[in-house]
N, C-alpha and C positions, 0 to 999 in steps of 0.2 A: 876917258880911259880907253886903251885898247882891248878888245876882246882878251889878246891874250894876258894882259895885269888883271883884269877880272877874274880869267881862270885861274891867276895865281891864288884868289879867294876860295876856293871850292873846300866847304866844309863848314865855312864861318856865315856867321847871321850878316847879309848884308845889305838891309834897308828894313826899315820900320814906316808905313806911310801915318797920315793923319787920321784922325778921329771922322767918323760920319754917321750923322744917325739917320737908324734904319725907322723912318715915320710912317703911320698909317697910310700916307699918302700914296708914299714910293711903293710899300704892298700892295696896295689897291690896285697902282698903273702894273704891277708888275703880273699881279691875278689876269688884270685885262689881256696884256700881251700874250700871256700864255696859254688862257684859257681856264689858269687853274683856282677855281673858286671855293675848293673848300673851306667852310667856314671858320677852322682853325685859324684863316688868315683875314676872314673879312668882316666875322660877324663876332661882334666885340659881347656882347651880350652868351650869346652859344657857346665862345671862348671859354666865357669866366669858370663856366662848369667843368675845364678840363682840366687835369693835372698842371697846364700851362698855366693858368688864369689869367688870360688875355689872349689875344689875338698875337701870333705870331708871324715872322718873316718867313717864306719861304725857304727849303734849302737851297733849291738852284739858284734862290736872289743872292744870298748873302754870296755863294760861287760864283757868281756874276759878276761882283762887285771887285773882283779882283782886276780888269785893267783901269778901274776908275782908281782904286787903289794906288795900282802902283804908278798909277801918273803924277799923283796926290804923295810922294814918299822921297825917303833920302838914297834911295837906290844907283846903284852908280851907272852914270851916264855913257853909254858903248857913243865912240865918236865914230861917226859917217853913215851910223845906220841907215838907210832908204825906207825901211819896212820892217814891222814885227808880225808874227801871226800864233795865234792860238795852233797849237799841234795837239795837243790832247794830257790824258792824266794816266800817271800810273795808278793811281789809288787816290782814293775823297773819300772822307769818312766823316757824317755831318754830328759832332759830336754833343753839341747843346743848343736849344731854339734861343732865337736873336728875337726877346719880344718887342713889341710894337716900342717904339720912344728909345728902345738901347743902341749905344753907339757901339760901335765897331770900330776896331784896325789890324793892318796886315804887319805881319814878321815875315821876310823872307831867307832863306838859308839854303847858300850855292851847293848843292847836291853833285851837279856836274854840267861841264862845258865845253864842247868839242866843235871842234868846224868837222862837215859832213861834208861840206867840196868847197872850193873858193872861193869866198866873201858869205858861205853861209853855214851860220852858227846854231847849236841848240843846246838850252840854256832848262836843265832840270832844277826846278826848286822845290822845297819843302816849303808850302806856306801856310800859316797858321791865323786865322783870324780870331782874334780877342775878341771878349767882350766887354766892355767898360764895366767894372765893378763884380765880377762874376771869376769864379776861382778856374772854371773850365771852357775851355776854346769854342768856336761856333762852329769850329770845322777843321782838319787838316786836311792836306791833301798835297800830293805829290806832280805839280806840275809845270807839263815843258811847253816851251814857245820856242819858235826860233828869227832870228834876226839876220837878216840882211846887209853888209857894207859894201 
């Protein structure tokens, strides 16, 4: 699709990716990388005593997890891209912990689309990560990237 049939989307949900579970594993490498070792995320046993009962995902993981996402989704394809890049977020609001073993997936919804100068676009989304089984989201958050053609 071209950029601009894309933008003719702005408002509608337009990609849903696949299922990924968020395993003790991927926390663990994710603790290491960060630094951040609170036990909420590593120590399954100190876990169980919290309101959580178990060991949890990070919030920045599951935030993270959104260009594996949406690589992994039905999202529509911009033709000629060269490059995408992370730009930032208007708002992220981590709304319920992703425990150890639950999957996840992303909803995305065209907020807005504009080229800022020629061949370069920035693409506001609304995106919501599920939890498999769970009545409330792991997170929303309002964010932009912009892509290159």
């Amino acid at each position: 699709m071209s950029p601009q049939e894309v933008a003719e989307k702005v408002g509608e949900t337009i990609g849903t990716s696949e299922w990924v579970e968020m395993d003790q594993d991927r926390i663990n490498m994710f603790a290491d990388a960060t630094g951040d070792h609170q036990f909420i995320h590593l120590d399954e046993e100190k876990a169980k005593m919290t309101p959580f009962g178990g060991t949890i995902a990070h919030g920045f993981l599951t935030l993270s997890m959104i260009p594996y996402l949406s690589a992994n989704s039905d999202l529509p394809k911009v033709d000629g891209v060269k490059m995408g890049v992370n730009y930032g977020g208007n708002k992220t609001r981590f709304i319920s912990p992703v425990k150890s073993g639950k999957r996840i997936r992303g909803h995305w919804k065209l907020l807005e689309l504009i080229e800022k100068r020629p061949g370069q676009w920035q693409q506001t989304n609304e995106i919501t990560i599920e939890i498999e089984g769970e009545d409330k989201p792991a997170l929303i958050t309002e964010w932009i990237m912009q892509f290159f053609v």
